[in-house]
MARVEX-220554 format. One line per 5 residues: their letters; for each residue y, z, x of C-alpha. Coordinates in pm, 1 decimal, always signed. Example, Ala and Ser with C-alpha at 12.3 -4.5 7.8 and 13.67 -1.06 7.14 Angstrom:
// residues 2
AS	-450.0,+780.0,+1230.0 ~ -106.0,+714.0,+1367.0
//
This chain:
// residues 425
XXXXX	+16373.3,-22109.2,-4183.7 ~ +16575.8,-22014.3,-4495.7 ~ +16384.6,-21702.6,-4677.6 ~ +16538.8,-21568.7,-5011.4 ~ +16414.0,-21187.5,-5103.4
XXXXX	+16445.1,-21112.6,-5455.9 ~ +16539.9,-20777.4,-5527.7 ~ +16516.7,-20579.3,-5866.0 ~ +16826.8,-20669.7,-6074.5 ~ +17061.1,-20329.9,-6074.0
XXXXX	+17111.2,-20242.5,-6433.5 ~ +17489.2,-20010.9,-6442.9 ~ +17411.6,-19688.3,-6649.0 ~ +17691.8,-19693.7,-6921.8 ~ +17583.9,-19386.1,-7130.7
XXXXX	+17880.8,-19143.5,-7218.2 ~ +18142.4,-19386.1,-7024.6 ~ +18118.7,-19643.2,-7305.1 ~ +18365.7,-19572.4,-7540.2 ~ +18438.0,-19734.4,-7862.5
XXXXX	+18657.4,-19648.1,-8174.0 ~ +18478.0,-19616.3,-8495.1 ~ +18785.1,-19698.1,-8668.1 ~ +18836.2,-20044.5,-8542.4 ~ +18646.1,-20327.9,-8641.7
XXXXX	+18603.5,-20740.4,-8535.6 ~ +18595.2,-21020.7,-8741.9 ~ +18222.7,-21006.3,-8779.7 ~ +18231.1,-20626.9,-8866.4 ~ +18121.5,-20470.7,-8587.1
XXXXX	+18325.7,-20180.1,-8444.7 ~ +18521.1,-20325.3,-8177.7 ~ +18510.3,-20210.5,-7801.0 ~ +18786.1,-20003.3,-7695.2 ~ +18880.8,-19927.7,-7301.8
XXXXX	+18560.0,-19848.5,-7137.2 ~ +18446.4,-19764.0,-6743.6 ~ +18179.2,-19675.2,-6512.1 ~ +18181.1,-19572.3,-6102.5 ~ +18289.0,-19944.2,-6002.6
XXXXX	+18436.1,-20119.7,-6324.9 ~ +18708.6,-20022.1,-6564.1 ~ +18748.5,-20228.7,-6884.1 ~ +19090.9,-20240.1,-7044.4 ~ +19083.6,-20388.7,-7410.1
XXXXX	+19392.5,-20297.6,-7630.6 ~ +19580.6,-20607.0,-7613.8 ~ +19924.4,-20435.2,-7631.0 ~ +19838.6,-20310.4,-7297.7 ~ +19775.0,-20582.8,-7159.3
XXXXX	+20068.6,-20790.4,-7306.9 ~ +20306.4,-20665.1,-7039.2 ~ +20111.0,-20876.8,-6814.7 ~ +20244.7,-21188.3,-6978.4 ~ +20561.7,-21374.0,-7076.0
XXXXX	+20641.2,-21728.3,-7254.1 ~ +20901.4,-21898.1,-7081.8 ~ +20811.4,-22221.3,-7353.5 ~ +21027.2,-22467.8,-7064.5 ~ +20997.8,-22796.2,-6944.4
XXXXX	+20754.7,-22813.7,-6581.7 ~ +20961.8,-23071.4,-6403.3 ~ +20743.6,-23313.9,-6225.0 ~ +20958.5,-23412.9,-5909.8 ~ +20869.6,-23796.8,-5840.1
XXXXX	+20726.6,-23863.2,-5459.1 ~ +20898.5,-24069.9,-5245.8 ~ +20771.8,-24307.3,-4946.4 ~ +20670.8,-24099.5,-4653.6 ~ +20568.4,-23769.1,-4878.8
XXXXX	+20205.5,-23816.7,-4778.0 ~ +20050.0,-23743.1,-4464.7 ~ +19787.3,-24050.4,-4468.4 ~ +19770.2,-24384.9,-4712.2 ~ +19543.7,-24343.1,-4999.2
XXXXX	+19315.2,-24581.3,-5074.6 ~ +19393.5,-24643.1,-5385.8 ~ +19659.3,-24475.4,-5440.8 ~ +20030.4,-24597.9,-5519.5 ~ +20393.6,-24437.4,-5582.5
XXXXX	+20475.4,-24701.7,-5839.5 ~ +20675.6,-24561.9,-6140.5 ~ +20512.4,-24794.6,-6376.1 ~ +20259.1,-24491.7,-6450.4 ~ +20322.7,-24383.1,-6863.0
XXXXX	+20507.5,-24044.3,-6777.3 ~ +20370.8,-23688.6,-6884.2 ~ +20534.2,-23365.9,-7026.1 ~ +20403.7,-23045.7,-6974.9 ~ +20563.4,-22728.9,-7082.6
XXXXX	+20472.0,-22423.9,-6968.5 ~ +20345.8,-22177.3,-7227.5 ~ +20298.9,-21889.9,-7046.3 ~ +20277.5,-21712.4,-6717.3 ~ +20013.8,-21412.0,-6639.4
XXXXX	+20099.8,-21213.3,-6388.4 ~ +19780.6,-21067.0,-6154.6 ~ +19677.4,-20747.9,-6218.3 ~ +19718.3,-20429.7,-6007.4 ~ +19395.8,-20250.9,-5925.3
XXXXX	+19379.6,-19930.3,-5724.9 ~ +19731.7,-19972.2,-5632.9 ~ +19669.8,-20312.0,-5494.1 ~ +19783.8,-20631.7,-5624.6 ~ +19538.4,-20918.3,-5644.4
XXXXX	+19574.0,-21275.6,-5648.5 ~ +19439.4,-21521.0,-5877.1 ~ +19133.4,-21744.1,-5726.6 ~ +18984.9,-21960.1,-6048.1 ~ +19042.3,-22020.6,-6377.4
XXXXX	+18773.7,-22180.2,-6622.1 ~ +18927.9,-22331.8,-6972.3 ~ +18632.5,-22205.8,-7236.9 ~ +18649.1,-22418.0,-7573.8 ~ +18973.3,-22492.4,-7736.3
XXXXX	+19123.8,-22209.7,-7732.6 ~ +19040.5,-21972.7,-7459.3 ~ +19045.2,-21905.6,-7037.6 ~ +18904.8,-21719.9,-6804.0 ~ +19029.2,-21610.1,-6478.8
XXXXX	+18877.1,-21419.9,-6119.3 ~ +19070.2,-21243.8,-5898.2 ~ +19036.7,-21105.9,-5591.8 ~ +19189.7,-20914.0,-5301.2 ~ +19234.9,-21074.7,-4953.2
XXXXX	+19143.3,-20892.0,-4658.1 ~ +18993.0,-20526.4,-4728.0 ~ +18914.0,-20392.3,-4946.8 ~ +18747.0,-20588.8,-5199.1 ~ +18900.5,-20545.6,-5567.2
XXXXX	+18857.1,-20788.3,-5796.8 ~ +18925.6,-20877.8,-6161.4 ~ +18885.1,-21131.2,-6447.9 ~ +19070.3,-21134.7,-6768.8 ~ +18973.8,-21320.8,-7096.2
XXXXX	+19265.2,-21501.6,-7263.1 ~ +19293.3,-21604.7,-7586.9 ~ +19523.5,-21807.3,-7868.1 ~ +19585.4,-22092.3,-7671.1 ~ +19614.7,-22320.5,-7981.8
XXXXX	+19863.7,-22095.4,-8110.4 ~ +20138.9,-22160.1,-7784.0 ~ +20045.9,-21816.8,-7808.9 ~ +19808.3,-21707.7,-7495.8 ~ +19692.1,-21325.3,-7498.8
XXXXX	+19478.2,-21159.0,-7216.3 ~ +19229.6,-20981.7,-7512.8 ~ +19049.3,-20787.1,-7279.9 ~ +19052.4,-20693.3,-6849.7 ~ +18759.9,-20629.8,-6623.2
XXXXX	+18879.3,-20482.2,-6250.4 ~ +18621.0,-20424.2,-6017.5 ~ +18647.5,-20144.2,-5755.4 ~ +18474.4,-20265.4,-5491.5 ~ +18372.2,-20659.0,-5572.2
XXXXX	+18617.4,-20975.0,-5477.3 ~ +18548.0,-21246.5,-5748.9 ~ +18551.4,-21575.5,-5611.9 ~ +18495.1,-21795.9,-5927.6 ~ +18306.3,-21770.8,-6251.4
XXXXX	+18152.2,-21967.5,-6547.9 ~ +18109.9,-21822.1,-6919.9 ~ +17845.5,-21962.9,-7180.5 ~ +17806.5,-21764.9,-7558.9 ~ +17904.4,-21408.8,-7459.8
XXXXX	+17867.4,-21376.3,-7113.6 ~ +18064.8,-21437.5,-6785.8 ~ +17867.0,-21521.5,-6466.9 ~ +18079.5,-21444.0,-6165.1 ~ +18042.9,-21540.1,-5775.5
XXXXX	+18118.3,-21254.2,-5615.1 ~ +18103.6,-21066.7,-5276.8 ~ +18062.0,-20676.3,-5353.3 ~ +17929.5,-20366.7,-5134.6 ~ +17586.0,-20449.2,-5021.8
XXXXX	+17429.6,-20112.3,-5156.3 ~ +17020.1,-20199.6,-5167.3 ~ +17122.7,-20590.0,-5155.0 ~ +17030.4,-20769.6,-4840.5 ~ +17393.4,-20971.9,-4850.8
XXXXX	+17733.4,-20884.5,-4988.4 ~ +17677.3,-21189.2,-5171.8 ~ +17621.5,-21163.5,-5566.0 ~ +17600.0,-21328.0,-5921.9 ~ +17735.8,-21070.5,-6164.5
XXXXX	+17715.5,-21089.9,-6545.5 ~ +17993.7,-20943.9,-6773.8 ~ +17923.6,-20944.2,-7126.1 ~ +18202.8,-21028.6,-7410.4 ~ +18171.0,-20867.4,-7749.3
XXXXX	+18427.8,-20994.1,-8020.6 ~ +18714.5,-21085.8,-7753.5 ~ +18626.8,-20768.0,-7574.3 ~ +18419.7,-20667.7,-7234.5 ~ +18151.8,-20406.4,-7272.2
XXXXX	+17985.3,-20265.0,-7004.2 ~ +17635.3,-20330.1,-7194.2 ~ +17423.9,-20573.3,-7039.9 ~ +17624.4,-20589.1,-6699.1 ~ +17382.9,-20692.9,-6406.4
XXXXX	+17406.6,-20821.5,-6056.4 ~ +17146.0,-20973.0,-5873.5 ~ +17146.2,-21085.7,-5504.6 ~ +17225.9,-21389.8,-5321.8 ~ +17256.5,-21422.7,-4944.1
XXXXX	+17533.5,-21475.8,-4736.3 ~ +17870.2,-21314.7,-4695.5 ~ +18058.9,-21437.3,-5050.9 ~ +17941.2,-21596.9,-5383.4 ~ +18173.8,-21897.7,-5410.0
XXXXX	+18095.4,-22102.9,-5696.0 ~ +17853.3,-22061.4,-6044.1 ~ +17750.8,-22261.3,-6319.0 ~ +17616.7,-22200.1,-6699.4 ~ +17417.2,-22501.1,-6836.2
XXXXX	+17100.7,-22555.8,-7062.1 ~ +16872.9,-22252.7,-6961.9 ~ +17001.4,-22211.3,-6637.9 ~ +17255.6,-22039.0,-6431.3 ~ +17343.9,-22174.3,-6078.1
XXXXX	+17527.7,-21990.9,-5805.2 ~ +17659.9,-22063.6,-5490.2 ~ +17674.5,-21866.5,-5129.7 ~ +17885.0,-21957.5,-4819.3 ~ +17763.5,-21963.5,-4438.1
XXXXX	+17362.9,-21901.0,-4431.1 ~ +17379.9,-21937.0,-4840.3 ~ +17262.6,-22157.0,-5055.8 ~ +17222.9,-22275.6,-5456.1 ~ +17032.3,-22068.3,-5647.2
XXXXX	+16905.8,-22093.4,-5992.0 ~ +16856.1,-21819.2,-6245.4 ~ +16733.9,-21793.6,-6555.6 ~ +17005.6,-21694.0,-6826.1 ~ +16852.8,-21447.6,-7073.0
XXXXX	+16745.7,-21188.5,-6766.5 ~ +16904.0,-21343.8,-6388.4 ~ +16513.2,-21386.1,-6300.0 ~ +16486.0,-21598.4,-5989.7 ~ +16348.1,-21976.5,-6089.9
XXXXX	+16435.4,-22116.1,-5767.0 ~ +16658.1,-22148.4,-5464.4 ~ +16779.6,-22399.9,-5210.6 ~ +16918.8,-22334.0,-4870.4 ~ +17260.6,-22487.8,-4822.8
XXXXX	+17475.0,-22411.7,-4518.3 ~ +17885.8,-22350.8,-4654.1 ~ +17768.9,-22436.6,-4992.6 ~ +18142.2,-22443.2,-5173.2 ~ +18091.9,-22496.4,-5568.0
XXXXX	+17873.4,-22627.4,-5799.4 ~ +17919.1,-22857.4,-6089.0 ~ +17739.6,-23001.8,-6379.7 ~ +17708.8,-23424.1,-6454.0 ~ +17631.0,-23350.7,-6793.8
XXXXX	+17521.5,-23762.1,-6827.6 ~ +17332.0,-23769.0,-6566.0 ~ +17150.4,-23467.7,-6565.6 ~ +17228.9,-23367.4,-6254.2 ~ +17314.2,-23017.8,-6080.2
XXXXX	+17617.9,-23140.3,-5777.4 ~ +17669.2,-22900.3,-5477.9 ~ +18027.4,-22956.1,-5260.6 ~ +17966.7,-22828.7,-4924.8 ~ +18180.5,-22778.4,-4621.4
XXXXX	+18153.8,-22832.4,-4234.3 ~ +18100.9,-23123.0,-4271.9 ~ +18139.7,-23276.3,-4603.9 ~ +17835.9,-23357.9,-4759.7 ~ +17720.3,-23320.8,-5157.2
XXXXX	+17416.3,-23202.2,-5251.8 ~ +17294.2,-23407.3,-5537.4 ~ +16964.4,-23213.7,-5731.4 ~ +16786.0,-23291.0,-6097.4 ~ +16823.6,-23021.9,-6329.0
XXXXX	+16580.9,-22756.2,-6443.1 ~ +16597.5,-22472.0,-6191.3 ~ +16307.2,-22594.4,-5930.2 ~ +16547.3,-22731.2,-5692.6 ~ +16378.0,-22957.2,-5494.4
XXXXX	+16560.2,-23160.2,-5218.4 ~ +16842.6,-23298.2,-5274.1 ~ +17015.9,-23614.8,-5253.0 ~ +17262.4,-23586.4,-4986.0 ~ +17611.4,-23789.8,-5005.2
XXXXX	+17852.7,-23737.2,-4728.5 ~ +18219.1,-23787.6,-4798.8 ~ +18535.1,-23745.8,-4545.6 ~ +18696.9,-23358.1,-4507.3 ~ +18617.0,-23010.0,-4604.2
XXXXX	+18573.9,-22946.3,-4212.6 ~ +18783.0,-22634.3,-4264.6 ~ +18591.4,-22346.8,-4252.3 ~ +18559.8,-22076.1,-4522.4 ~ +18747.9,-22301.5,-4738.6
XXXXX	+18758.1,-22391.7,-5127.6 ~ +18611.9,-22729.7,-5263.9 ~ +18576.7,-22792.9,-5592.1 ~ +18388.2,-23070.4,-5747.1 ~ +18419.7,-23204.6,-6068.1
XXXXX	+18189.6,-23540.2,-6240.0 ~ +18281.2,-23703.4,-6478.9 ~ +18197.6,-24105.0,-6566.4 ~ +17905.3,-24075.9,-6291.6 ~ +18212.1,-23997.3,-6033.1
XXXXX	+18223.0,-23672.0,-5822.3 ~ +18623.1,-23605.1,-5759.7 ~ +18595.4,-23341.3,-5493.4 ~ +18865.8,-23168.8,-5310.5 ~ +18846.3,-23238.3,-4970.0
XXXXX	+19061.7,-22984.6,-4760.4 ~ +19270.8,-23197.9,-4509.7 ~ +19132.3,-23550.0,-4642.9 ~ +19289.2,-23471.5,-5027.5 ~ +19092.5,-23571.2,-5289.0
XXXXX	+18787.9,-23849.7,-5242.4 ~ +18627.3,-23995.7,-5525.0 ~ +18254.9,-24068.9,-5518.9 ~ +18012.0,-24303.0,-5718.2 ~ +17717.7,-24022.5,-5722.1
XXXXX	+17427.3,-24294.0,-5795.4 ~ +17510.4,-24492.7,-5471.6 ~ +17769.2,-24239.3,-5256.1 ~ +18011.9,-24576.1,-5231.4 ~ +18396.3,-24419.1,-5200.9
XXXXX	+18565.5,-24534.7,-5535.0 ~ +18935.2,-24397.1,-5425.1 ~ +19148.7,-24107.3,-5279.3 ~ +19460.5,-23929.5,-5303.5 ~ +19600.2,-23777.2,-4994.2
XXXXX	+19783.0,-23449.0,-4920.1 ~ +20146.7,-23456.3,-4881.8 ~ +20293.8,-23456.9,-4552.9 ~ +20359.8,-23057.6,-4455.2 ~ +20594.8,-23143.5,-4163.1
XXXXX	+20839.3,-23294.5,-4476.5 ~ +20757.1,-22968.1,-4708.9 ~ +20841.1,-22747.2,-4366.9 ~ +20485.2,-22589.0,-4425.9 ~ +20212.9,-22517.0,-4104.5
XXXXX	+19949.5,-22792.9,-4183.9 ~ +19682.0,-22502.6,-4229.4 ~ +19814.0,-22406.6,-4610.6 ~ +19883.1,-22761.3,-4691.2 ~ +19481.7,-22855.6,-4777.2
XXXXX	+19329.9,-22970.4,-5120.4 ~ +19137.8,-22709.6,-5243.1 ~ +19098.4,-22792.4,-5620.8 ~ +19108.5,-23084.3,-5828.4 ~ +19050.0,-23130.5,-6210.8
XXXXX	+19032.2,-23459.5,-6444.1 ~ +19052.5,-23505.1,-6807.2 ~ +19112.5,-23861.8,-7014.1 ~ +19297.8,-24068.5,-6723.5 ~ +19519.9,-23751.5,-6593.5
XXXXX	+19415.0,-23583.0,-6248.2 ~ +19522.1,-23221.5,-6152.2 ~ +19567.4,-23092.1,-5760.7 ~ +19591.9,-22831.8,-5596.7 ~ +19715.4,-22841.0,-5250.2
XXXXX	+19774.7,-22460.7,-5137.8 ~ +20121.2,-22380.3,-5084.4 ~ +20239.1,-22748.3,-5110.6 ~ +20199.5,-22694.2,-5496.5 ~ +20019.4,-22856.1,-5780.0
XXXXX	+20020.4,-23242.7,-5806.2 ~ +19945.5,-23507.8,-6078.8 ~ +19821.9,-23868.7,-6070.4 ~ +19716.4,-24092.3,-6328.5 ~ +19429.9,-24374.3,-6322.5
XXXXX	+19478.1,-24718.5,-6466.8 ~ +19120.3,-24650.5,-6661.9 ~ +19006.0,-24352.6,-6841.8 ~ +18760.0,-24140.2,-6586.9 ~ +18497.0,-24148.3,-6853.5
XXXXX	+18433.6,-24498.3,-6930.5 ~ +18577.2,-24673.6,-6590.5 ~ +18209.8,-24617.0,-6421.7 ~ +18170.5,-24658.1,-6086.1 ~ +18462.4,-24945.5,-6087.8
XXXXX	+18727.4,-24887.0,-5816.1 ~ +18999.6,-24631.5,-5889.3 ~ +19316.9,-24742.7,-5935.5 ~ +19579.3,-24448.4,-5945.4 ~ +19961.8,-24368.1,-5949.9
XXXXX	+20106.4,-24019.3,-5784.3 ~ +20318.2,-23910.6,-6059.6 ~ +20464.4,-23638.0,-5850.4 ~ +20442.3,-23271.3,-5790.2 ~ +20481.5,-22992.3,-6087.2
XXXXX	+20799.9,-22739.6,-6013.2 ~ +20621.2,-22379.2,-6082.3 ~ +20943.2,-22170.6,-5958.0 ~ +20724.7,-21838.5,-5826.3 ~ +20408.9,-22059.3,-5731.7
XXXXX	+20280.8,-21839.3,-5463.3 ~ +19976.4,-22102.9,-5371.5 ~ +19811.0,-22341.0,-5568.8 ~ +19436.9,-22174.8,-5592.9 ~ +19261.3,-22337.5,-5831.9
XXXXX	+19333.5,-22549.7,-6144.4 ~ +19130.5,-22662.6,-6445.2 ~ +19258.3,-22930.0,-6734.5 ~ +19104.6,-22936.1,-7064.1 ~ +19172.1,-23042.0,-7392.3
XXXXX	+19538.6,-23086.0,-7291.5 ~ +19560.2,-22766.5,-7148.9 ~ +19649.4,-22683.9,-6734.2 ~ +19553.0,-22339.1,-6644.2 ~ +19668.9,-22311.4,-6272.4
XXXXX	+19543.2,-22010.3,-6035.8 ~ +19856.0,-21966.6,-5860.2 ~ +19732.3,-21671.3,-5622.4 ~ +19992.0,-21389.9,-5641.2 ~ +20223.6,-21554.1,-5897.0
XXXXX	+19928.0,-21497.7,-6134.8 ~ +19857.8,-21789.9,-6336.9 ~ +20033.1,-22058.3,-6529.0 ~ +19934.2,-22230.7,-6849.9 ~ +20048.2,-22555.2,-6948.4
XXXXX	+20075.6,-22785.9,-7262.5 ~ +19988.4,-23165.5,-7131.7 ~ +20138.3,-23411.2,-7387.0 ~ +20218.7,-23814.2,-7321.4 ~ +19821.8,-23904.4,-7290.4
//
């Protein structure tokens, strides 16, 4: 019997830590927030600081054409034709991960906010748990800045979602008065810049937040093995409702069809439940894959179609209104890449206009296009080309990726993170 206990949210005391320069101001003239820091979280701001963090290599990504045999099973509806209208992407700029407590942490999600700005977690693997998330800007400008840093002392960030001026992050911290590692934490941006005001965690169960979601009134959140969705309200992280889900993965929005989608593991299976916090039972659609445990699986909707990373099975495309399988794209062989099977699994995938985005560990990041734009093609069979595999030179493993507005923002682990220019649509 699942049993949720709801626990006072932990305000952070921020007092005579918060520090802020009277002599600076933002562009709505308010003094803007220099470096600040409590006990568990230091905020760095000045952007010249943070700078050194990034570099513009402004080259070509070379997208290395697959050839018969790459991939480890036949899609079904995928092909290696060359007829596919080629891309070119040029990478922008490269963030390298931040160092916190003398530890360097790897990248785990990035989340494209807008036109013009990003927003990535870290986290450290193993002990302890550090953590981080940095707020980049200027991305219309070819430009991209990290404007302000967050690193966490003792909290792993797993993923994270941002609506007006706050982040919500999945999390796994120190269990303190919680019942669970397991939290929802909510970082507050003030002109481009984190403040400490307003930060709050409140509990979730299980070992590790892995997924959350801003929309409407709501914020969603995700928890692994003996977890579960759980729905908050935004303006104070009250409790409005929770469901449990075992190896609940992520959580995604179908903005058309009002529905809140959860991607969970061991076995595949989505969890398909109508907005508005209650969260009653679910529709439940099972789909091949995601049988490896304490894995990543993203889902993304778009046209009425769940695209969901499926560990070992690749990607599998899913009509959510009757669960039929509309297509998939497999993962490339590992025995021809010279990689151990276990790093060579599909843990992200992102879709904008016809163009699809995936992750596949430490076999890379890989792009297909559809014969139909996502959007309007429905629940119609999808019909799709491998274009080939992007050439990242330092990509340490393929984490996470998000596409947006023409923009790929790849979580590349410990080679930091890699943003993109997507032109040719």
């Amino acid at each position: 019997m699942f049993e949720f206990r709801m626990f006072y949210p932990r305000w952070l005391a921020v007092g005579a830590v918060v520090l802020l320069s009277a002599s600076c101001g933002d562009e709505d003239g308010l003094v803007t927030p220099t470096d600040q820091a409590d006990h568990r979280i230091s905020i760095t701001n000045d952007e010249g600081a943070l700078s050194a963090r990034v570099s513009y290599p402004e080259a070509p990504v070379v997208v290395e054409p697959p050839s018969e045999g790459q991939f480890a099973a036949p899609g079904r509806t995928i092909s290696l034709a060359a007829q596919a209208d080629p891309l070119e992407l040029t990478l922008i700029a490269e963030v390298n991960p931040p160092t916190i407590d003398g530890t360097l942490v790897q990248a785990t999600s990035v989340a494209i906010k807008g036109l013009d700005n990003a927003m990535v977690s870290y986290n450290m693997v193993g002990a302890p748990r550090l953590g981080g998330i940095d707020w980049i800007t200027k991305l219309t400008r070819n430009r991209p800045a990290i404007s302000a840093s967050a690193a966490f002392n003792d909290t792993d960030v797993s993923a994270l979602s941002m609506e007006g001026n706050f982040v919500y992050a999945a999390a796994s911290t120190e269990p303190l008065e919680f019942p669970a590692p397991a939290v929802l934490e909510r970082l507050k941006l003030r002109g481009n810049k984190f403040v400490l005001e307003d930060n709050l965690q409140v509990p979730l169960t299980s070992y590790v937040g892995t997924s959350s979601l801003v929309t409407n009134g709501e914020v969603y959140a995700t928890s692994g093995d003996g977890g579960g969705l759980f729905a908050f309200d935004k303006n104070d992280l009250s409790l409005l409702g929770s469901y449990p889900l075992d190896d609940a993965r992520w959580v995604t929005w179908d903005e058309e069809g009002g529905r809140i989608v959860v991607a969970q593991g061991t076995p595949g299976r989505l969890a398909v439940f109508a907005a508005g916090g209650s969260l009653t039972a679910p529709v439940v659609i099972d789909f091949d894959g995601a049988d490896v445990p304490e894995s990543k699986s993203t889902v993304e909707v778009l046209g009425g179609k769940a695209f969901i990373a499926a560990g070992p099975q690749g990607v599998q495309i899913v009509c959510l209104d009757d669960g039929s399988v509309l297509g998939s794209v497999p993962i490339p062989d590992p025995a021809l890449l010279g990689l151990d099977p276990s790093v060579v699994v599909t843990n992200a995938v992102t879709v904008d206009e016809d163009v699809m985005f995936i992750s596949n560990g430490e076999a890379g990041v890989y792009v297909a296009r559809a014969d139909e734009d996502f959007e309007s093609s429905g629940c119609a069979q999808q019909q799709m080309t491998m274009l080939g595999k992007l050439r990242f030179d330092d990509l340490q493993s393929a984490n996470h990726v998000s596409f947006k507005n023409r923009w790929l923002v790849a979580a590349a682990g410990l080679g930091g993170v890699k943003v993109a220019k997507v032109e040719g649509l």
